[in-house]
C-alpha positions as CSV (number, residue, x, y, z in Angstrom):
1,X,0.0,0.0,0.0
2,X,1.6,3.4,-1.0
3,X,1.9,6.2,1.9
4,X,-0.9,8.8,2.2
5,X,1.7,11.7,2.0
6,X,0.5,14.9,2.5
7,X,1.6,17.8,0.7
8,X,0.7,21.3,1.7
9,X,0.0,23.4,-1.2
10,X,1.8,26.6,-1.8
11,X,0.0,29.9,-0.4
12,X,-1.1,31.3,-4.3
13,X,-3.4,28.1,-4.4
14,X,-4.9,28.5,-1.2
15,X,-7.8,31.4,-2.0
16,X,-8.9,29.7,-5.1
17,X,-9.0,26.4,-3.1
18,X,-10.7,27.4,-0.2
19,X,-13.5,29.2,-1.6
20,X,-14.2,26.3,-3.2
21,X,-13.9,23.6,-0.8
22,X,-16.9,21.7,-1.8
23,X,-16.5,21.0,-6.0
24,X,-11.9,20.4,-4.7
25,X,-13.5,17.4,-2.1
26,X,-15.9,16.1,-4.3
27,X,-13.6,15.9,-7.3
28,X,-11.4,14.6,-4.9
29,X,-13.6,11.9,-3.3
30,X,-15.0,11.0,-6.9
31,X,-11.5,10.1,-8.3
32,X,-11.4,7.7,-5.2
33,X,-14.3,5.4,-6.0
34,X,-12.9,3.4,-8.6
35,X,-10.0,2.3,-6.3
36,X,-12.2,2.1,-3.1
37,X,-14.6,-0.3,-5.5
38,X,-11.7,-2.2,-5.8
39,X,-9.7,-2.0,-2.4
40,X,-12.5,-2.6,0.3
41,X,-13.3,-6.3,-0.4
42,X,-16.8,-5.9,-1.5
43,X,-17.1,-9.8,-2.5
44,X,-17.3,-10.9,1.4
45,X,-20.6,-8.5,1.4
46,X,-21.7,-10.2,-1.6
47,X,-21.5,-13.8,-0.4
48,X,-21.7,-13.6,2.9
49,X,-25.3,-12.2,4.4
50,X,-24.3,-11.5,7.7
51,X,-20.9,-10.2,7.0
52,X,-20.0,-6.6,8.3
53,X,-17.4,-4.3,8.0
54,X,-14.8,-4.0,10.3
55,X,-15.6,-0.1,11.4
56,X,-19.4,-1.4,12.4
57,X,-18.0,-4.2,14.2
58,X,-15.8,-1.9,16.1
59,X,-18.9,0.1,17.0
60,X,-21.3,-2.8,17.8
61,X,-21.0,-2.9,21.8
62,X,-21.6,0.6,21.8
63,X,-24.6,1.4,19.2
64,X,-26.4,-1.5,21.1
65,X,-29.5,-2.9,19.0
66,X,-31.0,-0.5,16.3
67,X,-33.7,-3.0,15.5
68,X,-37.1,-0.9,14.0
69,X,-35.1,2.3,13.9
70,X,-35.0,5.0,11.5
71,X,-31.6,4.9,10.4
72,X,-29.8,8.0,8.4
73,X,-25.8,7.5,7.7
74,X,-24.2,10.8,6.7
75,X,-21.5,10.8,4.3
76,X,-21.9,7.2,3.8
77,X,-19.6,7.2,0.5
78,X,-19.4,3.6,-1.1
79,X,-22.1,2.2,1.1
80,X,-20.3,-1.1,3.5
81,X,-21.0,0.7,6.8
82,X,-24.3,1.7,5.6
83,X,-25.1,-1.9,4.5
84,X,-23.6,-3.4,7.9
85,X,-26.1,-1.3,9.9
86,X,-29.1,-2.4,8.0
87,X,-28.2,-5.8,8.5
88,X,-28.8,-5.4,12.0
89,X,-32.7,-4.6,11.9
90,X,-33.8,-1.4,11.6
91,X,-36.6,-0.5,10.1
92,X,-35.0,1.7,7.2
93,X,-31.8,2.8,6.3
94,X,-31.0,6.1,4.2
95,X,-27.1,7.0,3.2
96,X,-26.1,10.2,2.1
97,X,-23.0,11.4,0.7
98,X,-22.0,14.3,-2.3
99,X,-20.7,11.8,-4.8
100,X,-23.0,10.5,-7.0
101,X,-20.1,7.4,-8.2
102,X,-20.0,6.9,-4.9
103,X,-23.7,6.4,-4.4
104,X,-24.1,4.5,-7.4
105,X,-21.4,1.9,-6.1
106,X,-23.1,1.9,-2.8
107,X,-26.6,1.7,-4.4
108,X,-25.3,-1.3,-6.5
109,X,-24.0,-3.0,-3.9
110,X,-27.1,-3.0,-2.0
111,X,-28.7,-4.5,-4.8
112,X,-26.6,-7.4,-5.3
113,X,-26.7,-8.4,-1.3
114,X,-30.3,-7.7,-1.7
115,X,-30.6,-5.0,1.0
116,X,-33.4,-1.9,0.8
117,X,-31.3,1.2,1.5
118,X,-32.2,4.7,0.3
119,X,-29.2,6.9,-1.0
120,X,-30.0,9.9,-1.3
121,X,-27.1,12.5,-3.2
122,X,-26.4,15.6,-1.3
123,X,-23.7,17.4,0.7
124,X,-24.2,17.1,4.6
125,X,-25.3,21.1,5.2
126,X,-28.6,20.4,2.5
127,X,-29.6,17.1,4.1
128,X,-32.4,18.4,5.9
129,X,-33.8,20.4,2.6
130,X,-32.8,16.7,1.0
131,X,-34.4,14.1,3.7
132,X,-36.9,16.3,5.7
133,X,-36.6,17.1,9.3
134,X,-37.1,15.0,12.1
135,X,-37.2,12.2,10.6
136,X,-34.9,9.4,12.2
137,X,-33.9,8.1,15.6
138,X,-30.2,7.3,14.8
139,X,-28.0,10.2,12.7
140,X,-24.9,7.7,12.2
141,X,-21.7,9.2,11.2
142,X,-17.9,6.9,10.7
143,X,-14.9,7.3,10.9
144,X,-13.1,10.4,8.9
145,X,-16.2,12.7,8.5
146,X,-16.1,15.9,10.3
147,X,-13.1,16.3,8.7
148,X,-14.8,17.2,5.4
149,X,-16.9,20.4,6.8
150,X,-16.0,23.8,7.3
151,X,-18.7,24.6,10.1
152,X,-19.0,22.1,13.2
153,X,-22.0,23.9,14.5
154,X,-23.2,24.0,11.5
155,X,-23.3,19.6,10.9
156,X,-24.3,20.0,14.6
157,X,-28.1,21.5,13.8
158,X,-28.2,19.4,10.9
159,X,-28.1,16.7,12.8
160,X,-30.3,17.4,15.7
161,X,-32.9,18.8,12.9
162,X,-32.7,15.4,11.4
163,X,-33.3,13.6,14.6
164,X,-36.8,13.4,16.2
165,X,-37.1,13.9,20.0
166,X,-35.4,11.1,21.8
167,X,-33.2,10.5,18.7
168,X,-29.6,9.4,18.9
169,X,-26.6,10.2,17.1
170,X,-23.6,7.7,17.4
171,X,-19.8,9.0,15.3
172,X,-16.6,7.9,15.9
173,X,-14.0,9.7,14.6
174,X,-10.5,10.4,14.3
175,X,-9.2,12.5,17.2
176,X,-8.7,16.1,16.3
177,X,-4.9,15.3,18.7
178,X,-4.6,12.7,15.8
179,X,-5.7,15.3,12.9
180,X,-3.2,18.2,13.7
181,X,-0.1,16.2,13.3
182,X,2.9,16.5,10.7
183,X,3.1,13.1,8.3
184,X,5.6,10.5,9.5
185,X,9.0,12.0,10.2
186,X,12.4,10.1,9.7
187,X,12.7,10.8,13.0
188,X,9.7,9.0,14.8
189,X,8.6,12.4,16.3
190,X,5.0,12.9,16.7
191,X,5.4,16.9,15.9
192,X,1.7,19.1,16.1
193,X,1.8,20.6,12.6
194,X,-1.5,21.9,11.7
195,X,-4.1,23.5,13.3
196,X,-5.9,21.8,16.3
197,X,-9.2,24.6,16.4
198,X,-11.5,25.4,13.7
199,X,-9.9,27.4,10.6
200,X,-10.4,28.4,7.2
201,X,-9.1,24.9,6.1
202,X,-6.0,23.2,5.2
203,X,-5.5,22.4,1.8
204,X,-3.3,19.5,0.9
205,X,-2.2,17.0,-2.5
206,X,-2.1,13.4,-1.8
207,X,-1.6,11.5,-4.6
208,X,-2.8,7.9,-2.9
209,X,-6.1,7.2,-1.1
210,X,-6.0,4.7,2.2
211,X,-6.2,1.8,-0.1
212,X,-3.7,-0.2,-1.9
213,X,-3.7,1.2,-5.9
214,X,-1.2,2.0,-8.4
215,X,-2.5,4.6,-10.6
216,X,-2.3,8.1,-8.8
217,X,-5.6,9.8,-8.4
218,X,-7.0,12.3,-11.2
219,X,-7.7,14.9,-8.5
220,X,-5.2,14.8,-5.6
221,X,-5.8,18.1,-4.1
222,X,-8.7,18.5,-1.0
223,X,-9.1,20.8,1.6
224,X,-9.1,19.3,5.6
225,X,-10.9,20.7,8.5
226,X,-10.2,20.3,12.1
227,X,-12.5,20.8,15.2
228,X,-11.4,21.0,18.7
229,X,-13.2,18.0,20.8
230,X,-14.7,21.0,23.0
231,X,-16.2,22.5,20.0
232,X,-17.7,19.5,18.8
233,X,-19.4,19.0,22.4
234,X,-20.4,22.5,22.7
235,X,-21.8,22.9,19.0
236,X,-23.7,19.7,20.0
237,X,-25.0,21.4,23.3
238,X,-26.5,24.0,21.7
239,X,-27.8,22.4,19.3
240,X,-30.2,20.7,21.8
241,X,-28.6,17.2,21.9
242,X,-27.2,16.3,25.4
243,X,-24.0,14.4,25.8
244,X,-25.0,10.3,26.8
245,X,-21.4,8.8,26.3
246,X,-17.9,10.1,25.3
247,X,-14.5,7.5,24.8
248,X,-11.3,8.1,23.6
249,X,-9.6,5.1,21.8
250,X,-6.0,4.6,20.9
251,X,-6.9,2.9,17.6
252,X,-8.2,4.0,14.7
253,X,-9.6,1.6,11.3
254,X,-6.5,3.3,9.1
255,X,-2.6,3.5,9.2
256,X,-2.6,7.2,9.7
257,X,1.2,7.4,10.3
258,X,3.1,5.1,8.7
259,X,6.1,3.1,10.3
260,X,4.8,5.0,13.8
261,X,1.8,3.0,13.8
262,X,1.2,-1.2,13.7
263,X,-1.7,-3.4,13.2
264,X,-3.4,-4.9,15.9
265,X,-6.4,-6.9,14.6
266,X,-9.8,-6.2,12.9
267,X,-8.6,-3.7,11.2
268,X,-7.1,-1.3,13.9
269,X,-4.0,0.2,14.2
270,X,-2.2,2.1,16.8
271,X,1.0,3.7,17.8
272,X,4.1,1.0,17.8
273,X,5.8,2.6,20.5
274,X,3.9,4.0,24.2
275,X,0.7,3.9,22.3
276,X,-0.3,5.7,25.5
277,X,0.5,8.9,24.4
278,X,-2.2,10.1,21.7
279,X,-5.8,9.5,21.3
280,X,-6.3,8.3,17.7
281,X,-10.2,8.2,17.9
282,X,-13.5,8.8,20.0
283,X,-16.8,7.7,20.6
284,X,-19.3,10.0,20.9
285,X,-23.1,9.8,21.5
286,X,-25.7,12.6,22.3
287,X,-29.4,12.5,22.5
288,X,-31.6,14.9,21.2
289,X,-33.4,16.4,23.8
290,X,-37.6,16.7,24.1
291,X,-37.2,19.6,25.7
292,X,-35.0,21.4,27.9
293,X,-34.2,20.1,31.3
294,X,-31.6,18.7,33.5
295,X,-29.0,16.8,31.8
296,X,-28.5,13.5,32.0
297,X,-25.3,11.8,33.0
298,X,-22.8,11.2,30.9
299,X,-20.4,8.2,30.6
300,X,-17.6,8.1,29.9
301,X,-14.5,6.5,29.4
302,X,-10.3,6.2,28.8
């Protein structure tokens, strides 16, 4: 598998990128599909009915049963995570990503394993103008989202107007400690290198996606966003969804730093050496609440 190397592009590109953020991603993410089709073993969903993917399995003891929800996976891209959760009962399942390749791979794959999901094509901020509000009881949300959008308060009311009252939202995601690092250093330093709190953006070119292919991507350049784990909480507070469970992990489903990191089963990776000293993911779940009132306790966890 080639390096994700991340190249930060030179300061005359950075205007014309960032005020376009949304057609650089989804070029981006739409050059990726072909290899993802090919790199993220889509045969085992195919031939085995119960088979799920390794970031659902991951979540499984904490989303506990979803049986007769009203499921809604943001930025669901090709569609495996979206397909492992309705194989666990609900009583639908909608995906929504920006790329329509994307949903077609997903919506084809649903067809052959003969699943009823609804994909639906639009970019997270319009998914209430897309799907309706209040609509679901679980907004689910993987690993390497928020990363993607500009505005965490923003995704935040999107996803409590989605939710009706009593609904859940379940993300894991890659820590924003994790996110503000430099790439791999000859060195074996872990150096902070970009920006921990909300900006403008950071664009970058990377050439490779996360899975193993040899032709470079047609568009390599994309713009990252990071959000401080107290804005994401707060955003969510006022949004009107109270904190029900918070967990930092020191894995995450993707070798985000090369030679630094190892692989320790089911698809997880963490740090080689004193793994101890960065969170690489979280847990997070929120409720949305009925109405305002004392807040429940939260759990959480190390």
């Amino acid at each position: 598998m080639h390096d994700a190397v991340k190249t930060k592009r030179t300061s005359e590109c950075q205007d014309v990128v960032m005020s376009d953020y949304v057609n650089v991603n989804l070029a981006n993410w739409n050059s990726r599909v072909p290899h993802h089709v090919r790199g993220y073993g889509l045969e085992q969903y195919r031939t085995d009915p119960k088979h799920l993917s390794e970031v659902v399995r991951f979540d499984l003891e904490r989303l506990g049963s979803i049986e007769g929800l009203d499921v809604v996976h943001l930025q669901c891209h090709i569609g495996t995570d979206t397909l492992s959760l309705a194989r666990l009962g609900p009583r639908s399942v909608t995906g929504v990503d920006f790329s329509r390749p994307a949903l077609d791979a997903a919506a084809a794959l649903a067809t052959e394993c003969g699943v009823e999901i609804t994909y639906v094509e639009s970019e997270v901020y319009a998914a209430v103008d897309a799907l309706g509000s209040e609509r679901f009881d679980l907004v689910y949300t993987g690993v390497g989202a928020l990363c993607w959008l500009p505005d965490i308060r923003r995704w935040a009311r999107t996803v409590a107007s989605l939710l009706r009252p009593g609904g859940r939202l379940f993300i894991r995601e890659g820590h924003p400690m994790l996110w503000s690092l430099a790439d791999p250093r000859p060195d074996g330093l872990l150096v902070v290198a970009y920006p921990y709190f909300e900006t403008e953006g950071v664009p970058f070119s990377e050439p490779y996606s996360y899975v193993e292919h040899t032709e470079p991507l047609t568009s390599p350049d994309y713009v990252h966003f990071n959000h401080g784990l107290a804005q994401i909480v707060t955003a969510l507070m006022d949004a009107g969804m109270q904190l029900t469970a918070f967990e930092e992990h020191d894995t995450a489903p993707w070798n985000a730093l090369g030679e630094a990191m190892e692989e320790v089963g089911a698809g997880e990776y963490r740090l080689r050496q004193n793994p101890e000293r960065l969170p690489i993911s979280y847990t997070l779940q929120a409720v949305k609440l009925d109405s305002p009132g004392a807040p429940e306790t939260l759990q959480l966890a190390t």
